[in-house]
N, C-alpha and C positions, 0 to 999 in steps of 0.2 A: 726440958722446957717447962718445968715448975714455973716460973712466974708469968711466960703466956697461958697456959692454963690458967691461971685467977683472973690476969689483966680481961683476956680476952678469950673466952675458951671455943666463942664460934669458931675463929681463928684456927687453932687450938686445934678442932674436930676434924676440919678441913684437912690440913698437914696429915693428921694420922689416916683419914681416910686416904689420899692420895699416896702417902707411906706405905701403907697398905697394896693399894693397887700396883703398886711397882713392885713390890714384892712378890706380887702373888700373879702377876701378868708375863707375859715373853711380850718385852720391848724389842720389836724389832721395826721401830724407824731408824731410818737409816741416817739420820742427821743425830739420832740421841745414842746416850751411853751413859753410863754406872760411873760419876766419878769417886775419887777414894772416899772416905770416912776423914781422910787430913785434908782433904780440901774442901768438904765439908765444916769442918770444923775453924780452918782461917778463914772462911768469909766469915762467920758469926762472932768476931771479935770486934774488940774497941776502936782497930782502923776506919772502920764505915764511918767514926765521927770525925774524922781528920781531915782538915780544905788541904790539897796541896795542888791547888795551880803552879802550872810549870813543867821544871824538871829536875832530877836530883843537883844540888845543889845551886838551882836557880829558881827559885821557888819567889813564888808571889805573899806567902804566910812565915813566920817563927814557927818554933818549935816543929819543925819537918825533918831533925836528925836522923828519928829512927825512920822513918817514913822512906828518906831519901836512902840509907842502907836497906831496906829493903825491897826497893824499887830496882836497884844498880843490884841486887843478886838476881831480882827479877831479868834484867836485861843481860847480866851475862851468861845467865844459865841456858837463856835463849838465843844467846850469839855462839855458845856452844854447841847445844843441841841441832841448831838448823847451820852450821860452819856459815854464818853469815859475818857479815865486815859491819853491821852496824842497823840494829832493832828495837822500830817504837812499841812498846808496852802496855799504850794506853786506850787504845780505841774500846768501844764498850762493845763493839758487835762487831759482825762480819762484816756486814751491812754499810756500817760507820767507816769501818778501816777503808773499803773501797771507796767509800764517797771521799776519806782523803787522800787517798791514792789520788784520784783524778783531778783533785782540790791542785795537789803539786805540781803534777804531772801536763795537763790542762789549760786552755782558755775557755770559759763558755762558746759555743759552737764550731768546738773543735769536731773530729771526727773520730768514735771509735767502734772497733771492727770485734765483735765479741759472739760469741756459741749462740744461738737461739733457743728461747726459752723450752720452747715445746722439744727442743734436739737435746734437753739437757742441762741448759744454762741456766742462768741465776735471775733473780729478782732482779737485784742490781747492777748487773752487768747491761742495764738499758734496754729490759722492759717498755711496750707502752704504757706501763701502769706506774713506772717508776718514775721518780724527780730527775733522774739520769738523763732518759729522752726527751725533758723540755729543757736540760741545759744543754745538751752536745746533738751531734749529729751521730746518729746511730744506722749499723748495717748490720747482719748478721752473716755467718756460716753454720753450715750444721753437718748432718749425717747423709753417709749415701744412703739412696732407697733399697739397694739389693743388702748392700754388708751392715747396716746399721752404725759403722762406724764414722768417725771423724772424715770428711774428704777434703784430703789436704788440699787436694789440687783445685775444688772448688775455693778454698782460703786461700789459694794464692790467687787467684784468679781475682776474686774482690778487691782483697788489699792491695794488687798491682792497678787496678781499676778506680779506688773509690782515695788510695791514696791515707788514710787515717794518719791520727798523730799519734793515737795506742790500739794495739790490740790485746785483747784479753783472753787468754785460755784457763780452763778449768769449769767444772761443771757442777749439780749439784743430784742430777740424776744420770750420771754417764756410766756406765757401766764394764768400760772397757781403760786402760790404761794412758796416758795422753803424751803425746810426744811433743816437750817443751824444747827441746832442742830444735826439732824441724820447726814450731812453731817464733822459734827466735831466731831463727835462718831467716824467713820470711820478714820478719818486724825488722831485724837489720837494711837488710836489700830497700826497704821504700823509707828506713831512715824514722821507723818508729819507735815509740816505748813499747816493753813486752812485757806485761803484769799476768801474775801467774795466781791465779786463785786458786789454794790449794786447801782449801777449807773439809773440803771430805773426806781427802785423803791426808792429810800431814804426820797422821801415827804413822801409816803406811812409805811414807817418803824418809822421813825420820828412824826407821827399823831398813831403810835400804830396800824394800820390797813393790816403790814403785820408780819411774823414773824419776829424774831430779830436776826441781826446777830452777837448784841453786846453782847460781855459773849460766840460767840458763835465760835468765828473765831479770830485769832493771828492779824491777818491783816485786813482791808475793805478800800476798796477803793470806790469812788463816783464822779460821775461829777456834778456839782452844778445847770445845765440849763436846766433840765429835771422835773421831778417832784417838785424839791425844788425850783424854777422860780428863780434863780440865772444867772450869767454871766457865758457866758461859759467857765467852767476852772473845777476845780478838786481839793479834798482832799485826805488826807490817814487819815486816825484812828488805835491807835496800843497799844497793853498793852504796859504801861511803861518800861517795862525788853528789848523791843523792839526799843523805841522812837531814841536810839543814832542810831542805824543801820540805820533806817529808814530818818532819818534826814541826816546822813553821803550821804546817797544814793540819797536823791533830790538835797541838794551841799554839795560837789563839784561832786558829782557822776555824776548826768544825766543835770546839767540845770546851770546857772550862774544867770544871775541876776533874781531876784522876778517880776512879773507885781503884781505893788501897786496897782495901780488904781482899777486892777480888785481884789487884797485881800480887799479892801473895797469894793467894790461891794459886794464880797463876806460875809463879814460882816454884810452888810444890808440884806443880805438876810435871814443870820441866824437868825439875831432877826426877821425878819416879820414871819418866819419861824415856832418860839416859839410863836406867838399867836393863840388866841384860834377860827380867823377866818381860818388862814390857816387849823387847822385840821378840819373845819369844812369843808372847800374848799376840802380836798382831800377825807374826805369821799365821799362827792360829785361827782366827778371825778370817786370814784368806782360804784356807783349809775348808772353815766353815759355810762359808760361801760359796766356796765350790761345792763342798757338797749338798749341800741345798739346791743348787742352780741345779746338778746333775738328778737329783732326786725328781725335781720340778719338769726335767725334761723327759726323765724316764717315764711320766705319770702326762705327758703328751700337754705339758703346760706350754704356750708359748714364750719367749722369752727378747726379748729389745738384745738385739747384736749374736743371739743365744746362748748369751752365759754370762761369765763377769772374770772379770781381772783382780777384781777390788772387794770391798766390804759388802758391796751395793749390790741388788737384782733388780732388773724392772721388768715387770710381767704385763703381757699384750695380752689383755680381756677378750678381746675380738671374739675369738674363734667359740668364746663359750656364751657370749651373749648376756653378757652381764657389765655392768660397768665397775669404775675405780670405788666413789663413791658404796657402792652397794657392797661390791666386795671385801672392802674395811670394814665398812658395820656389821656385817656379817661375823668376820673374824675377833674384832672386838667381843660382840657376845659372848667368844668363847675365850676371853681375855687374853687375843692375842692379838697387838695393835699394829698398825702397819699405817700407811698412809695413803691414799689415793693419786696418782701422779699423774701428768699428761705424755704421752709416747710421741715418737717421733712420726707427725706426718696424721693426727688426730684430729679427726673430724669432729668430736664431740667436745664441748663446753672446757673451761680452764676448773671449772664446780662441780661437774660428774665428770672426767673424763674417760679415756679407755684403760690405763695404766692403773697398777698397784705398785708401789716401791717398796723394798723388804730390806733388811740390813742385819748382817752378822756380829756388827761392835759391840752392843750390850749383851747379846750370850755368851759374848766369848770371855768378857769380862766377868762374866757369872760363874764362868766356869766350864761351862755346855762343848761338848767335844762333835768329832764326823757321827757315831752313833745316835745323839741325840736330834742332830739338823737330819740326818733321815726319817726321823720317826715324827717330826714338827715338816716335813717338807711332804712327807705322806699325808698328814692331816691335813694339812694347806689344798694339795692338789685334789684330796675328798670333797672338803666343803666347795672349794670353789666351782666341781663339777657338779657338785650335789645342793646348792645353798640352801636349799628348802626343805632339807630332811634334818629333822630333831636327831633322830639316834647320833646321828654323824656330830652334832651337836656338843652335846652331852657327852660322846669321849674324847674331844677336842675336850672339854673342860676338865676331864680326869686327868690325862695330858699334862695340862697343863699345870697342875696341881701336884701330881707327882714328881714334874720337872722343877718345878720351884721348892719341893721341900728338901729334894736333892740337892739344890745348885741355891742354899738363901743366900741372897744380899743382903747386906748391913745388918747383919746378926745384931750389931751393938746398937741399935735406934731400939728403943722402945716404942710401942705400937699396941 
């Protein structure tokens, strides 16, 4: 970064510091992850300066040759990766990809039938706080109160009731496995569309280690910077009978020009994605999880469903009388970050609520084995029973210190 450093070195100080913190922290949101050093490296190229509205070979600008070859390895690397019949490449977020999900799929005040927020679900899957529920008609399902899991039979029961034109599975704080087939059992029978947001999990689906939502759902959407250690940004995948809709609705519908830079990023990712360390990494990651969740329950931590299938933990505050909010900053001080989440069935605020969410995908990408999420799952269930004692403190941050000199990330960034 020589010439940010002159241009602009406030700039400059920020990045390193941040560089830094990553470095020297246990990322463990469970929405982030370590992507490589080459994905790193193609966003920061001369594509960021390139208009290519459109699509490869229908392009709205000249000179989009190289653009347009790297876009088409973009999308078939991801038609390979996810066995899909045909995948848009352009959406900037998760966020965006769904809103053109529904863009296709959709009339304004249609009806769709999606996981509730506080059970799990998403922003965008038609929040009150989202643009979603002032254009359609929105209903929820969610979890049973004893199992904490999915109740299917409550979702059938809706969607035979309320009738929808889509329903939406997949979550962003779920902590158990989802069954996309039964849930596209149900979306057939009342003659709906079945979009499969697989945004959390998609390393995990892609290494065969969760169920599948392909074959299994009209639609799926994904963000790339999560489990799959891509840029952050977003695909759709769609049976072919779908793909013009679907493409119509990312341009000109919801977005103009493409970010190249990051459809190559996205491309490297795909391919690191299809080898056989990655699935070997993400087994990994569910290992890691387990043993964490198990750690957490040995140490009389409560746990959402009590335990995980997946990358994800979400831990029930309750019983120790503290909340989300407090128990993150707590953790941070000892630079271990986590996020604050809401539980199913949470009487407290969506800004403090009961929940912690925890995530295994950036240690495992560090490196970090079952020995280590012991020894990080021991410290977690000290502080959070103990928040107010320094000592407990202060060897959270040796901790953490030693586990990052062991496991560095981006050895090649200077800092």
């Amino acid at each position: 970064m020589k010439n940010l450093t002159k241009i602009d070195p406030e700039i400059y100080q920020e990045i390193i510091k941040e560089t830094n913190r990553q470095k020297n922290g246990l990322i463990m949101i469970a929405s982030e992850n370590f992507t490589s050093e080459a994905v790193l490296e193609t966003m920061a190229t001369v594509l960021s300066n390139k208009y290519a509205e459109g699509y490869p070979d229908k392009r709205y600008y000249t000179g989009n040759q190289f653009i347009d070859n790297i876009e088409t390895y973009c999308i078939e690397r991801a038609k390979k990766l996810f066995q899909a019949e045909h995948v848009n490449v352009q959406p900037h977020s998760g966020t965006s990809a769904n809103l053109a999900a529904y863009f296709a799929l959709l009339k304004p005040g249609d009806k769709i039938l999606s996981m509730d927020l506080s059970h799990g679900g998403h922003l965008s899957h038609g929040s009150k706080a989202s643009l979603v529920s002032q254009l359609y008609q929105i209903s929820h399902y969610g979890v049973d109160p004893k199992t904490e899991t999915i109740d299917y039979d409550q979702l059938t029961k809706i969607a035979l009731a309320e009738k929808p034109q889509l329903i939406i599975s997949g979550a962003s704080s779920y902590p158990r496995q989802i069954d996309f087939a039964k849930i596209n059992q149900i979306a057939q029978k009342i003659k709906a569309y079945h979009l499969a947001d697989i945004a959390h999990i998609a390393g995990l689906c892609v290494a065969n280690l969760h169920h599948s939502a392909i074959n299994n759902a009209d639609v799926i959407t994904t963000t790339t910077h999560k489990t799959l250690r891509g840029p952050r940004s977003a695909v759709i995948i769609a049976k072919s009978e779908l793909a013009q809709k679907i493409d119509k609705a990312v341009f000109p519908g919801i977005q103009g020009g493409p970010l190249e830079h990051i459809i190559a990023a996205k491309a490297v990712c795909f391919k690191q994605a299809m080898s056989a360390k990655f699935k070997k990494d993400q087994q990994q990651t569910i290992k890691n999880a387990t043993t964490l969740a198990q750690t957490l329950l040995a140490n009389n931590i409560r746990l959402v469903s009590g335990g995980t299938d997946t990358h994800l933990i979400l831990i029930d505050l309750r019983p120790l009388k503290i909340t989300g909010k407090q128990a993150a900053d707590i953790l941070a001080k000892a630079n271990i970050y986590t996020n604050f989440n809401v539980i199913p069935f949470d009487d407290q605020p969506a800004n403090n609520p009961s929940g912690l969410r925890l995530g295994a995908a950036a240690l495992t990408t560090q490196g970090l084995k079952e020995t280590e999420m012991q020894l990080i799952g021991q410290t977690i269930a000290d502080i959070l029973k103990n928040p107010n004692t320094e000592n407990l403190q202060n060897k959270a941050k040796e901790l953490v210190e030693e586990l990052t000199n062991k496991f560095p990330i981006y050895q090649e960034l200077s800092c």
